[in-house]
C-alpha positions in Angstrom: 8.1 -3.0 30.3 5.5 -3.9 27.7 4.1 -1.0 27.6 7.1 1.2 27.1 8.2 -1.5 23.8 4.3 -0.6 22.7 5.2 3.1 22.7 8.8 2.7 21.4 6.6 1.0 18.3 4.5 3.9 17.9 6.9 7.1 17.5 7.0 6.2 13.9 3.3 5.7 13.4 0.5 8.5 12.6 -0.9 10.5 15.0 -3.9 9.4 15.1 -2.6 5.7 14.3 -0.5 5.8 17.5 -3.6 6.8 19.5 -5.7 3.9 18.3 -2.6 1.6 18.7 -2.6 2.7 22.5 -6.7 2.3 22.8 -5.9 -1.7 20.9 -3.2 -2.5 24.1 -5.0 -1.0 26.6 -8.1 -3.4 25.7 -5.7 -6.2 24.9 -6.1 -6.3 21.5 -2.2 -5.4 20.2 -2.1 -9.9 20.5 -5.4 -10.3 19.1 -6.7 -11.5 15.7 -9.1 -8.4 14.3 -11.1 -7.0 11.8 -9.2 -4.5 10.5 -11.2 -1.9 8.5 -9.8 1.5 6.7 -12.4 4.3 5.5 -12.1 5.8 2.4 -14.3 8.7 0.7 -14.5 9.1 -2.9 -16.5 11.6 -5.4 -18.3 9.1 -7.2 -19.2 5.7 -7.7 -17.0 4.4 -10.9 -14.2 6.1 -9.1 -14.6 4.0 -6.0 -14.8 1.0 -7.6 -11.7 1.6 -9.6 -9.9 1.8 -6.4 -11.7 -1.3 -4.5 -10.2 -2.9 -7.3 -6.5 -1.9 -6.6 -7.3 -2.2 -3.1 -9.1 -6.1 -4.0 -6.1 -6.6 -6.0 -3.8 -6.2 -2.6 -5.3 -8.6 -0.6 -7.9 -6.4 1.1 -12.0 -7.4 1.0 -14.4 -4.9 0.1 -16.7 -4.8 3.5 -18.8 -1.9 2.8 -19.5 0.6 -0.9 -22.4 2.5 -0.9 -23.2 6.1 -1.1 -23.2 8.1 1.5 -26.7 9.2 3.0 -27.4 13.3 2.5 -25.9 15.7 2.8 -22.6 14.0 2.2 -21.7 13.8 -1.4 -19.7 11.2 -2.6 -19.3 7.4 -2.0 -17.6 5.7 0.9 -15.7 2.4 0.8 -14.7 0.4 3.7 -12.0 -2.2 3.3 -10.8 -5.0 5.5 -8.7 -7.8 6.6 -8.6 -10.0 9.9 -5.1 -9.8 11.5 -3.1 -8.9 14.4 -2.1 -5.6 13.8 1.2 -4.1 14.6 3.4 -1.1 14.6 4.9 -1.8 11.1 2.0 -2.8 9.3 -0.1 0.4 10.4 2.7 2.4 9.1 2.7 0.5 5.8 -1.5 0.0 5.3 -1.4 4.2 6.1 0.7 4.4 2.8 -1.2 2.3 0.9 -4.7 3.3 1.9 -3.5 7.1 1.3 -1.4 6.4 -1.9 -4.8 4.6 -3.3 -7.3 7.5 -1.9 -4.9 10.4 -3.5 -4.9 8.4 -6.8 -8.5 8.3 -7.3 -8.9 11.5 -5.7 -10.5 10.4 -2.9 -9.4 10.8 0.9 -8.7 8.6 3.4 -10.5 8.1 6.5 -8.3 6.1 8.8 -9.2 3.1 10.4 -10.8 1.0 13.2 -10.7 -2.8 14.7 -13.5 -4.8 15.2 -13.9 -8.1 16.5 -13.7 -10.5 14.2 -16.7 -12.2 13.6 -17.3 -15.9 15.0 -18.4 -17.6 11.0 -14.6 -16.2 10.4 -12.7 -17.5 13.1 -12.5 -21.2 11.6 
């Protein structure tokens, strides 16, 4: 039964969000506090920051901006929070993360969940 609500949740999710959404229950993570952490790719280093700010600004921690090693041009940012994830918040993060990469003409890299580090779990 749980699994059918979990799928239910993710018709109106991404793709490739539904997918990860699936690998989270079958782990037992869709209860589970996280690290949630969305990729982004930009051209350049002033333009990165100007987004980590807007994305700093949100509520979301910088957890990663450098550039990224040859040949890749361009700088990536990794951004994060520590949650429990659902449905409606993937849905909504997707928008914002993609709305912030298109704005700074960046791209948007999707995301991933990590545990959430024991110093953090006070």
């Amino acid at each position: 039964m749980r699994l059918m609500k979990q799928r239910s949740q993710t018709r109106d999710v991404h793709p490739a969000d539904a997918i990860q959404l699936e690998a989270m229950a079958n782990r037992g993570e869709q209860d589970t506090r996280v690290r949630w952490v969305h990729h982004l790719y930009f051209a350049d280093e002033a333009t990165a920051r100007q987004a980590t700010e807007q994305i700093e600004a949100a509520g979301w921690a910088e957890e990663w901006l450098s550039a990224q090693p040859e040949p890749y041009p361009g700088w990536m940012m990794r951004a994060s929070r520590d949650v429990v994830v659902t449905a409606a918040e993937v849905v909504e993060a997707r928008a914002f993360f993609e709305g912030v990469a298109q704005r700074h003409g960046g791209t948007y890299g999707g995301w991933d969940v990590r545990r959430v580090p024991k110093h953090a779990l006070v």
